[in-house]
Backbone bond lengths (Angstrom), bond angles and torsions (degrees), N, CA, C in turn:
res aa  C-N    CA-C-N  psi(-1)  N-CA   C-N-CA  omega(-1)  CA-C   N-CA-C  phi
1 X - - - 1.443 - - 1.518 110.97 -
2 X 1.611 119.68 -26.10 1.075 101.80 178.85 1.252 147.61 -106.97
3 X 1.895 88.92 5.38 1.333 112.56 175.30 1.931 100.10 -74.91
4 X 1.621 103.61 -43.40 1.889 91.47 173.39 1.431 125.47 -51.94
5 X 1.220 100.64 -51.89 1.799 111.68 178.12 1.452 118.74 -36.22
6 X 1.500 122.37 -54.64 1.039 138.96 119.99 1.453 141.62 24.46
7 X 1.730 109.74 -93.71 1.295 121.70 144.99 1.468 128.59 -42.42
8 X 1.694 101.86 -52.11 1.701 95.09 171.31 1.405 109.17 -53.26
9 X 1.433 137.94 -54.19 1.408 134.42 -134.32 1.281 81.35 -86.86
10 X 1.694 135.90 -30.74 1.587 115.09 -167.12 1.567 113.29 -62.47
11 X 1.946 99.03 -33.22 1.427 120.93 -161.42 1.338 108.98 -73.26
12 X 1.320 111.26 -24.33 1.756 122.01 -159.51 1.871 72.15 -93.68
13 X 0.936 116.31 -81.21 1.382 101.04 -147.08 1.492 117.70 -56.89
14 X 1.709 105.75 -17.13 1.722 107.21 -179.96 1.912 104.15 -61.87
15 X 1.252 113.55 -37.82 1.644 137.12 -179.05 1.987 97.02 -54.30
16 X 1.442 122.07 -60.04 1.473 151.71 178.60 1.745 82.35 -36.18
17 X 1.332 108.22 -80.85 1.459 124.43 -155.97 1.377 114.32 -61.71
18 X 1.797 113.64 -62.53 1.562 114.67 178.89 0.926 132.36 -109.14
19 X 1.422 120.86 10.32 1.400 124.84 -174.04 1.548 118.78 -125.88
20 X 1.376 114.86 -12.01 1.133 107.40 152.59 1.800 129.34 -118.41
21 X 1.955 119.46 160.24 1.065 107.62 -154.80 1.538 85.35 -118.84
22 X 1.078 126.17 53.77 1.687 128.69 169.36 1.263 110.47 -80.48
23 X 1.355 124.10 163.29 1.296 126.43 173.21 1.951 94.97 -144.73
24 X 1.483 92.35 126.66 1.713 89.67 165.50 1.192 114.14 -138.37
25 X 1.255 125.84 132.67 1.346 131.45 -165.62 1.500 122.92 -66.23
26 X 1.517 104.23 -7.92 1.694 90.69 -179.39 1.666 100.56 -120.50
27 X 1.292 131.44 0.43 1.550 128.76 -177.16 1.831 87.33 -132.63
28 X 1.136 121.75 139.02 1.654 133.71 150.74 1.882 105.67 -82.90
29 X 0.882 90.41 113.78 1.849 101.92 -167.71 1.699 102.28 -83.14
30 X 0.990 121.21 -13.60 1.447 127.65 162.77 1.435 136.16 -64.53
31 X 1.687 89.46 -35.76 1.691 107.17 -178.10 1.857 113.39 -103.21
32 X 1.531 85.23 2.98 1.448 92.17 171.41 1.566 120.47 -78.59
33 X 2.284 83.09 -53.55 1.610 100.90 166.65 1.548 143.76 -42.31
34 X 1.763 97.45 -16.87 1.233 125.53 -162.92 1.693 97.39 -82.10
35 X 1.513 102.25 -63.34 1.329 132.18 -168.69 1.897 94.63 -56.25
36 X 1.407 119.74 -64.79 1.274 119.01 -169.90 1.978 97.58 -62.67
37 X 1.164 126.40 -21.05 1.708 105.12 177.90 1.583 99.37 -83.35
38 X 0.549 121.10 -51.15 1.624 135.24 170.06 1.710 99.80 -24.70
39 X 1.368 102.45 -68.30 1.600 93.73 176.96 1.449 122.60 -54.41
40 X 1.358 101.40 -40.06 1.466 128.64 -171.92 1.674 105.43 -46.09
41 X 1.135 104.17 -47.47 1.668 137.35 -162.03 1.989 88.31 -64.71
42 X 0.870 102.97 -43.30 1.964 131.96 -123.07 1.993 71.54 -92.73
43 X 1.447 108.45 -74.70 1.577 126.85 -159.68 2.060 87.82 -56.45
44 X 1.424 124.29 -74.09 1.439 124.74 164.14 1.147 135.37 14.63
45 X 1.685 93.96 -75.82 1.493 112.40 163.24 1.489 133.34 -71.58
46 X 1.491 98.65 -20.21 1.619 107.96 178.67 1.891 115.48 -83.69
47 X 1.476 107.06 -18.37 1.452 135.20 167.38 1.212 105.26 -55.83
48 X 1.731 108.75 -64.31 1.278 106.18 -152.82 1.672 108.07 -68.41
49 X 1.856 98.56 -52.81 1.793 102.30 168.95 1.911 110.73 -30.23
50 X 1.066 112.46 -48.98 1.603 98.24 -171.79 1.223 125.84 -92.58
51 X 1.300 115.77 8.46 1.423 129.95 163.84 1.715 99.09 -82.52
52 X 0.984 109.16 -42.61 1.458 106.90 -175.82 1.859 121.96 -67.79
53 X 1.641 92.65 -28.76 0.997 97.40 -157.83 2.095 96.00 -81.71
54 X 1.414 90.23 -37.81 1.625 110.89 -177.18 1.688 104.13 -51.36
55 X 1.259 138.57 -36.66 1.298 132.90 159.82 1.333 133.52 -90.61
56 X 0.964 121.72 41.40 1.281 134.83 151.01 1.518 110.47 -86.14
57 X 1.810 114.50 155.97 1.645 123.29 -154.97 1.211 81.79 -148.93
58 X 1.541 98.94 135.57 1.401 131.35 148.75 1.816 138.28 -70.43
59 X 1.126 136.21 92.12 1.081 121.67 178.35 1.379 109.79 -122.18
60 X 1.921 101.91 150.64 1.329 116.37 -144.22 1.480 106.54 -135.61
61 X 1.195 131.94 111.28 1.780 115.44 -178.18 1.173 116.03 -132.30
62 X 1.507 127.85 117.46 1.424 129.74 -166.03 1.709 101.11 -121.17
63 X 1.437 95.20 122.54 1.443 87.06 166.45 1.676 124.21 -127.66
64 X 1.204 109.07 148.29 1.727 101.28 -161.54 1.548 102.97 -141.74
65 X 1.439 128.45 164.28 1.033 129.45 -172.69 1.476 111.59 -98.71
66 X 1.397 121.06 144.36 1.676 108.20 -177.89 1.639 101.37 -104.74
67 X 1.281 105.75 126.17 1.594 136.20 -164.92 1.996 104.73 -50.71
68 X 1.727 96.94 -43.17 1.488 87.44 161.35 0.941 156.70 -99.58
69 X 1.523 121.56 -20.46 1.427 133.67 127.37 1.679 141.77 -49.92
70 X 1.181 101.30 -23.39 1.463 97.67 -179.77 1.596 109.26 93.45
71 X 1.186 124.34 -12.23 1.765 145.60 -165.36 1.412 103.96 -52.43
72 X 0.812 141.41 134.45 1.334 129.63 142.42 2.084 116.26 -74.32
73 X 1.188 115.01 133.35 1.052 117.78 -179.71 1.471 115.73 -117.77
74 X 1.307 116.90 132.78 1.679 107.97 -165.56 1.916 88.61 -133.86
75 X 1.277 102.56 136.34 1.324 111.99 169.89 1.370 125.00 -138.37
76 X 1.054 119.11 136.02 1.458 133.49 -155.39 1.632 114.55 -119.16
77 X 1.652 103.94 126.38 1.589 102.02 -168.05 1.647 99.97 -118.11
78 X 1.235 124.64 143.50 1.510 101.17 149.41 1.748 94.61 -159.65
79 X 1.450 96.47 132.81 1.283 116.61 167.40 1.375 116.16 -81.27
80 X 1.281 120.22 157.37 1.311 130.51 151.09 1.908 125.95 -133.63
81 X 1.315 98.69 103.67 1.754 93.02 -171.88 1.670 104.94 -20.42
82 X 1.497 117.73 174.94 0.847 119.65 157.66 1.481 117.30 -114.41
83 X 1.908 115.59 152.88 1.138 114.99 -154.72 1.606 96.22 -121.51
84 X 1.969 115.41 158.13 0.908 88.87 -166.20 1.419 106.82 -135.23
């Protein structure tokens, strides 16, 4: 979701900045366009970090002896976040 959010705000504001020739006297629609890619830019990069961060795996191995057999017992964990 936040890599789209993202794209829109780069797209909306690239549209803000060069593609339209409006003029309104109480907002500059240019420096808006600027501001919304900027976020755009901003949200992107913050997407990509947690996609990266969201797949990373845990693995876990404990091994211990069982008191009445003498066994060694080894058990093995590994998570993986879930992705979505």
């Amino acid at each position: 979701m936040s890599l789209g959010l993202g794209i829109v705000l780069f797209a909306i504001g690239a549209i803000l900045t060069w593609a339209l020739n409006v003029t309104v006297d109480w907002i500059n629609l240019q420096m808006v366009g600027i501001i919304l890619m900027v976020a755009g830019a901003i949200v992107i990069i913050l997407g990509i970090v947690l996609i990266a961060r969201r797949r990373r795996s845990i693995a876990t191995s404990h091994t211990t002896v069982d008191p009445a057999t003498g066994d060694r017992v080894t058990r093995n964990e590994h998570s993986t976040p879930e992705t979505y």
